[in-house]
C-alpha positions as CSV (number, residue, x, y, z in Angstrom):
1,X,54.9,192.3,146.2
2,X,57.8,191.7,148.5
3,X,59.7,188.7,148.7
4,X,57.9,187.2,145.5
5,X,60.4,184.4,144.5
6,X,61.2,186.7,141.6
7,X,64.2,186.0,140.0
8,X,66.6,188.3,137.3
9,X,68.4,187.4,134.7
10,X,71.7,189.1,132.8
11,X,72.6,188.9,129.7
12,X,76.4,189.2,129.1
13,X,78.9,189.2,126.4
14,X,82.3,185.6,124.0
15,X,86.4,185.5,125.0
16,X,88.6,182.3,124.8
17,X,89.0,181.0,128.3
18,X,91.3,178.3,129.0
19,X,91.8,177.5,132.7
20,X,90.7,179.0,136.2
21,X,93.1,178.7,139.0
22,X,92.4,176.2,141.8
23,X,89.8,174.5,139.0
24,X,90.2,170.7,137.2
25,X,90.4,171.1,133.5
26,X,88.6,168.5,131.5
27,X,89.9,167.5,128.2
28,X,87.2,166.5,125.2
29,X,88.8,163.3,125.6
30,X,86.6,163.0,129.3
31,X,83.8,163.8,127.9
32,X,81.4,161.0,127.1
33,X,79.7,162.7,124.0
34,X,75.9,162.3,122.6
35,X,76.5,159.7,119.5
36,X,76.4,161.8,116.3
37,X,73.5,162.2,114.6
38,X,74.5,162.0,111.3
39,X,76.7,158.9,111.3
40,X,73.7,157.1,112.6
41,X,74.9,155.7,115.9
42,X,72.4,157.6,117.9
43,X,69.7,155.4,116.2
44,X,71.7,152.5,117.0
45,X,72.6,152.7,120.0
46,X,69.6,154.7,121.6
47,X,66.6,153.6,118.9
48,X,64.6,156.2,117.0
49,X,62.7,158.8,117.7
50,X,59.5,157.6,118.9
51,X,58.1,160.5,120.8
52,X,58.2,164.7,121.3
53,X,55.1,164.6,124.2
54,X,53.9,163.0,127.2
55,X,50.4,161.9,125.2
56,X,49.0,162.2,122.0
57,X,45.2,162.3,122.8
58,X,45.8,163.4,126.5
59,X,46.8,167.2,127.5
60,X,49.7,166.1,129.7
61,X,52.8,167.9,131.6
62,X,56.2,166.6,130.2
63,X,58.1,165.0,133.5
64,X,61.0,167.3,133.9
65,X,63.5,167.2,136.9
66,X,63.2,170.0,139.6
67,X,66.2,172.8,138.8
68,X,66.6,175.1,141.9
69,X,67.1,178.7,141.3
70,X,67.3,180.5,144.7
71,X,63.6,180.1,145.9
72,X,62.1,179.3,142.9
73,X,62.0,175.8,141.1
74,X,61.6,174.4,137.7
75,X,60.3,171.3,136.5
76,X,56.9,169.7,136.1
77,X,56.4,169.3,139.9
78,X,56.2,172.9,140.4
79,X,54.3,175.9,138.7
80,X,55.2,177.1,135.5
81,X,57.4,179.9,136.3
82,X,56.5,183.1,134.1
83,X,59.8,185.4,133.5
84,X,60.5,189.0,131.7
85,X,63.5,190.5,130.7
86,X,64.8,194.0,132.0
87,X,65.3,197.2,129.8
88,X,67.6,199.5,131.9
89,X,71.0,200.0,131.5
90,X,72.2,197.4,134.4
91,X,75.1,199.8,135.2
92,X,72.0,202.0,136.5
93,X,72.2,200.1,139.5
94,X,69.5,202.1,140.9
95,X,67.2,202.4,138.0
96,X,67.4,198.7,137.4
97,X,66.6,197.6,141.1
98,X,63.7,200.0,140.7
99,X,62.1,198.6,137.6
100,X,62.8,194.5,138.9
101,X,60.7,195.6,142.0
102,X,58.2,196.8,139.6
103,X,58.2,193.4,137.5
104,X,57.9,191.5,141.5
105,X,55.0,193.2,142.3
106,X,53.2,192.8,139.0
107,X,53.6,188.9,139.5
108,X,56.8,187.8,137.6
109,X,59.1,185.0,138.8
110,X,62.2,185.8,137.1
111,X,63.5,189.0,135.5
112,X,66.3,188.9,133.3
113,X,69.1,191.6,133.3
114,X,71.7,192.8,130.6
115,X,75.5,192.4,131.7
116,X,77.7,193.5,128.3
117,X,80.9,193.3,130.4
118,X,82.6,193.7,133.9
119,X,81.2,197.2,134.3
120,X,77.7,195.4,134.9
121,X,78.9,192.2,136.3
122,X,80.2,194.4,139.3
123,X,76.9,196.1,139.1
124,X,75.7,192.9,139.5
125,X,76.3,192.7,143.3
126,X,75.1,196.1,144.2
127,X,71.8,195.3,142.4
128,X,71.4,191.7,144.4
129,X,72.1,193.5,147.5
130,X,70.0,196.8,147.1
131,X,67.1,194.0,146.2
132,X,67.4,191.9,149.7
133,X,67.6,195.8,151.6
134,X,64.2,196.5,150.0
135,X,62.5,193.1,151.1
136,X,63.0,191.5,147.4
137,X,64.2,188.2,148.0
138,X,64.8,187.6,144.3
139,X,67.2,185.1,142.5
140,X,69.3,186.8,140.3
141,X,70.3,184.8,136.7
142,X,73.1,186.0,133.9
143,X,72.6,185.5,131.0
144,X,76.0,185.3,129.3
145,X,77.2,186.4,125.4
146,X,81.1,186.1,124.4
147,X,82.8,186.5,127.7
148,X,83.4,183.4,129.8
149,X,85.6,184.9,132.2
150,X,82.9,187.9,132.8
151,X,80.4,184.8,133.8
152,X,82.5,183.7,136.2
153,X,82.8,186.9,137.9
154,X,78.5,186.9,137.8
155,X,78.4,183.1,139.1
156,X,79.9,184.6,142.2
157,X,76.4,186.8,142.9
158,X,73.8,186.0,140.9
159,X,71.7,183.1,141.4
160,X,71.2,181.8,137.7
161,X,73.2,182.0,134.6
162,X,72.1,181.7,130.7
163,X,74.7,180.9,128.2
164,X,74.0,180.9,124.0
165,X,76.2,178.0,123.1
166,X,75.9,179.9,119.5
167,X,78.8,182.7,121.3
168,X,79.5,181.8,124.5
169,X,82.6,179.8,123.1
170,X,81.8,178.3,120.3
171,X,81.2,182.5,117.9
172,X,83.7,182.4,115.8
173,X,82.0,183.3,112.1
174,X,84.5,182.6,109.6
175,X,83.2,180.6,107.0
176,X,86.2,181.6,104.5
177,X,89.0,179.8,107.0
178,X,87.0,177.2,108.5
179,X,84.5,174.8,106.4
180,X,83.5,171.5,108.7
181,X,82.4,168.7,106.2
182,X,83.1,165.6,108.3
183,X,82.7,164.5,111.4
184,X,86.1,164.7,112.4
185,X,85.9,168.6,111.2
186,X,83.8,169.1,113.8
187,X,84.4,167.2,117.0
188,X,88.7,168.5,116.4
189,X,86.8,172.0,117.6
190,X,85.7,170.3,120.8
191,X,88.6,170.6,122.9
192,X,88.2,174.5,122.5
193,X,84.5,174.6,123.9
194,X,85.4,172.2,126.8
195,X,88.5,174.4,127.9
196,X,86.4,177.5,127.9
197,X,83.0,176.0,129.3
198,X,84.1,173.9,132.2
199,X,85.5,176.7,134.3
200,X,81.7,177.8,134.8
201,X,80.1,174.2,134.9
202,X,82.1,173.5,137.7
203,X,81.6,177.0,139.4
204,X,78.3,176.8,138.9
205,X,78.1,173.3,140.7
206,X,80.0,174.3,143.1
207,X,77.9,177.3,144.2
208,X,74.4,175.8,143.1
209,X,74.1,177.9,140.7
210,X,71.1,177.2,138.0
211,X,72.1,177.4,134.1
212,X,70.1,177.5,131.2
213,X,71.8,176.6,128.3
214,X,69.8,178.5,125.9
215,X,70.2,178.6,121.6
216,X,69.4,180.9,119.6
217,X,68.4,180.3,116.0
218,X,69.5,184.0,114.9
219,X,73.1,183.9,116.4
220,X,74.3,179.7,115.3
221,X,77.9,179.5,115.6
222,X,79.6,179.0,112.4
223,X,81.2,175.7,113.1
224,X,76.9,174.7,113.5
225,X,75.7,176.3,110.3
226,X,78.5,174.7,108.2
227,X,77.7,171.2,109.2
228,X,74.2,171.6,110.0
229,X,72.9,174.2,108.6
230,X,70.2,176.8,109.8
231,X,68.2,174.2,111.3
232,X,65.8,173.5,113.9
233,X,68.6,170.2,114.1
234,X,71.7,172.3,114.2
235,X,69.9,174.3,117.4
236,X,69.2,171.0,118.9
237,X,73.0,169.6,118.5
238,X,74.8,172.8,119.4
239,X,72.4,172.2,123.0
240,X,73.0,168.7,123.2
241,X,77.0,169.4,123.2
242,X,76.9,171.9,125.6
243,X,75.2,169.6,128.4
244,X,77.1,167.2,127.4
245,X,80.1,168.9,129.1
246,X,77.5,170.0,131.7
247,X,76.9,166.3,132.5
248,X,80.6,165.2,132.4
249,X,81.3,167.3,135.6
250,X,78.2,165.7,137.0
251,X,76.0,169.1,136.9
252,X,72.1,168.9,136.3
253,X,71.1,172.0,137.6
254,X,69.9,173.4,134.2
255,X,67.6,174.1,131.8
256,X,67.2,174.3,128.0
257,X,65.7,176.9,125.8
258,X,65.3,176.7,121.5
259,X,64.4,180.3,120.4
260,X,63.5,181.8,117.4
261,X,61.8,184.9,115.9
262,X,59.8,182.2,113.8
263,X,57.5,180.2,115.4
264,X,57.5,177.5,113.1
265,X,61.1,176.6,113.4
266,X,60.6,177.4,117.1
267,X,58.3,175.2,117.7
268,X,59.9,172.0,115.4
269,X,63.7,172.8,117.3
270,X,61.6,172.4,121.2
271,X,59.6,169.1,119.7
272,X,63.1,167.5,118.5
273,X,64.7,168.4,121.4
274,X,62.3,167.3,123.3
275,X,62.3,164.2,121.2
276,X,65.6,163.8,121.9
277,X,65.7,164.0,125.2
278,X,62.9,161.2,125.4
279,X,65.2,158.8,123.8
280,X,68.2,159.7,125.4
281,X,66.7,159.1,128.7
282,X,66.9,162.9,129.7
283,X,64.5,165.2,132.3
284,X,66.0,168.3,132.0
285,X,63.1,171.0,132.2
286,X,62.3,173.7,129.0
287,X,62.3,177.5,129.1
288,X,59.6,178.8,126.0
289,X,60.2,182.1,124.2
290,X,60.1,183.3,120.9
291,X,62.9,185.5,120.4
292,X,61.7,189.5,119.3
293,X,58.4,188.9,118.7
294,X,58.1,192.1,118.7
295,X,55.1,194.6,119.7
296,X,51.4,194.9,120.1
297,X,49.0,192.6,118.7
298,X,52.0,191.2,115.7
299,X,54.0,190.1,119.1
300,X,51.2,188.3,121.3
301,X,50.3,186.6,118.3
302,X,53.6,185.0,117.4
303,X,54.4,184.0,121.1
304,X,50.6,182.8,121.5
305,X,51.5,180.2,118.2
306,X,54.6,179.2,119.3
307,X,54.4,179.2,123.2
308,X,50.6,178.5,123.2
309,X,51.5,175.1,120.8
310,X,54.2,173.7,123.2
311,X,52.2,174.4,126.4
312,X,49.6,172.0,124.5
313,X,51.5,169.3,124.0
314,X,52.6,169.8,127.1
315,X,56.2,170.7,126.9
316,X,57.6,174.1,128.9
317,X,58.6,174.8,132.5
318,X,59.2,178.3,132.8
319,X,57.6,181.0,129.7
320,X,58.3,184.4,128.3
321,X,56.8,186.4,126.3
322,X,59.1,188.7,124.7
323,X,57.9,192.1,123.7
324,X,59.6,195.4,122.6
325,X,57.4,196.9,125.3
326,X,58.3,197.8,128.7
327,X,58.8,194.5,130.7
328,X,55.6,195.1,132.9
329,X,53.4,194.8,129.5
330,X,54.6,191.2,129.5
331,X,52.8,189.7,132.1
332,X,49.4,189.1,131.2
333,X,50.1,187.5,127.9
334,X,52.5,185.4,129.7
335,X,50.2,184.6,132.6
336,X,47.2,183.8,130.0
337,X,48.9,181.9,128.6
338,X,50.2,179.6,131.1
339,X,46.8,180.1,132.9
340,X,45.4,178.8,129.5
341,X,47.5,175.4,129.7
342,X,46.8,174.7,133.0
343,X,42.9,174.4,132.8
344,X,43.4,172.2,129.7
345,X,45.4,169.8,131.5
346,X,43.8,166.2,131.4
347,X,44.4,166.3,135.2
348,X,42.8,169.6,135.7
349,X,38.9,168.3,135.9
350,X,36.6,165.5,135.8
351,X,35.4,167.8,132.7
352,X,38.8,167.6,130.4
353,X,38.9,164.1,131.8
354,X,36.0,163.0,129.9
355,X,36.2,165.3,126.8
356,X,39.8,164.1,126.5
357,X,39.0,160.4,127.0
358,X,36.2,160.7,124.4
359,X,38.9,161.2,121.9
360,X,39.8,158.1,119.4
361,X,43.2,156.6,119.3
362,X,45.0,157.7,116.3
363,X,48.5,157.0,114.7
364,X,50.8,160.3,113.9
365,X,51.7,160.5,110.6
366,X,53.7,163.3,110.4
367,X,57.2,163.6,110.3
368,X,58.5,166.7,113.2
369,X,61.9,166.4,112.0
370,X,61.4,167.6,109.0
371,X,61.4,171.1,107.9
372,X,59.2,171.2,104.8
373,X,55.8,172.2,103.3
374,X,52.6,169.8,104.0
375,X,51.7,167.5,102.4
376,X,47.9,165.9,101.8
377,X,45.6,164.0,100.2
378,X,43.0,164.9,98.4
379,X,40.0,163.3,97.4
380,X,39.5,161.6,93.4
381,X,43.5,163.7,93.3
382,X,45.7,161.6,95.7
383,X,48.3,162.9,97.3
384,X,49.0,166.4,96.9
385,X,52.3,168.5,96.6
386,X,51.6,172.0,97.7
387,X,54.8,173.1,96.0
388,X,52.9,172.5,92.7
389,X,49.7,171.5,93.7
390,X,47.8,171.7,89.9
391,X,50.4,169.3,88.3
392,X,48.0,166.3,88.5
């Protein structure tokens, strides 16, 4: 399928970067940051967390922004756009424009691409322009690991960019120099991730280029894991930071993602930053993956629990499923699943209308932003503590 709004996606490799000629360098101190979490002034100044979805009782789309990506568009006025991820060697400029038009005519929207270094960035531009000779209008997107200056090279042909906040600048892992206990620990590092983000903030602005600003729960920067931990809430924070800088030049055009090889924790980092993003007054659209869910049945499964939950309550913009298959297995779990979510939708029928509408009011009791074991009660028992549930 020819000009298909497809669009591809590279993944790239983290370098210090500390200026780019003819660019404005901000300094942390222009930054106006997200109050911490920990300290408590988020709650006072912005309230407490009051929601993660649209509705409760009501199968409802989140209301996300639009974020343009060539001619394709995110955001809850649009389709949900279903994505893959390329396997070729991107230097294979052939092979890889051969198996994108393959992912295009099966029905994907976006294909992601590997770019390791400049060797693929440059392939980069060969690969966008053998695409448009073949009829493919697609959007290309990089997604970028450990080398800021390689991602600016890809902003200049590519339509989209993902960074990892986890080791785009932020991947230094040495726990034995560095320990962050206190707040000031932690912000002192922020003049580092400004100088070396910025440069493709403003690039990307510049050249309406669409970002997604995507953690990974597998590859948490050090800095993260010493004051937050492994947490669904360090994911959240190391994202919240990143478009913080995003916002501070007055760019929007992005998206966020919060993946994990564990559903569970993938699920609890999307609802809190969705959370989040409630209270802070935030639209910004969300890309849903598990990260290497691996193959056959195991992998549908996994990405049907974690993707299949968010879709539900409503949450997700754009969905892959990931798959150590070839990228053309992908689609039809990805397209059942989205397919799934939209006939659910309370706007969807008359039917859902009424099924969902028959449903009672209730109160949620349970606490998303914590990380722990269920807990229940059990009649002529009480409360229960699965952890040693005979004890009473």
């Amino acid at each position: 399928m020819k000009f298909s709004n497809v669009a591809i996606v590279a993944v790239c490799l983290p370098s210090a970067v500390y200026g780019f000629a003819g660019m404005t360098m901000k300094a942390a101190s222009d930054i106006l940051w997200t109050p911490s979490i920990k300290s408590g002034a988020r709650d006072e100044q912005f309230g407490p967390i009051t929601q993660y979805c649209p509705s409760l009782n009501q199968a409802m789309r989140r209301k996300t922004r639009t974020v343009t990506c060539g001619p394709i568009k995110f955001g809850s006025e649009h389709p949900i756009v279903k994505q893959t991820m390329g396997t070729t060697d991107t230097s294979d400029v052939d092979a890889t424009i051969e198996q994108v038009m393959r992912c295009a005519d099966k029905g994907f929207d976006l294909v992601r691409i590997t770019v390791q270094g400049r060797r693929e960035a440059n392939a980069c531009m060969k690969i966008r322009e053998g695409l448009f000779k073949k009829g493919y209008d697609i959007p290309l997107c990089a997604d970028m690991h450990f080398q800021p200056k390689v991602a600016m090279m890809v902003a200049e042909a590519l339509e989209k960019i993902r960074i990892n906040p986890g080791n785009f600048a932020d991947g230094r892992k040495d726990f034995d120099e560095h320990v962050y206990d206190t707040e000031d620990d932690f912000t002192k590092e922020r003049e580092y991730l400004t100088e070396a983000f910025t440069p493709l903030v403003e690039k990307c602005r510049d050249l309406n280029r669409a970002m997604r600003i995507g953690t990974n729960h597998g590859s948490l920067s050090s800095r993260v894991l010493s004051f937050y931990g492994d947490t669904p809430r360090g994911m959240v924070e190391s994202a919240i930071e990143f478009a913080d800088i995003a916002r501070a030049s007055d760019y929007h055009n992005f998206v966020f993602s919060m993946k994990a090889s564990n559903p569970l924790v993938m699920v609890q980092a999307y609802r809190l930053l969705a959370a989040e993003q409630y209270r802070l007054g935030w639209d910004y659209p969300l890309h849903l993956g598990v990260t290497e869910a691996g193959e056959g049945e195991d992998g549908r499964m996994k990405s049907a629990i974690g993707i299949g939950t968010l879709l539900a309550d409503g949450l997700g913009d754009t969905v892959r499923v990931s798959l150590t298959e070839d990228p053309e297995f992908e689609y039809e779990p990805c397209d059942r699943l989205i397919s799934i979510s939209g006939e659910t939708l309370y706007s969807s029928s008359d039917e859902q209308k009424t099924k969902q509408d028959a449903v009672e009011p209730y109160i949620d009791t349970r606490d998303f932003q914590s990380y722990s074991r269920r807990r229940g009660d059990v009649e002529g028992l009480g409360e229960v503590d699965p952890e040693h549930p005979r004890d009473k």
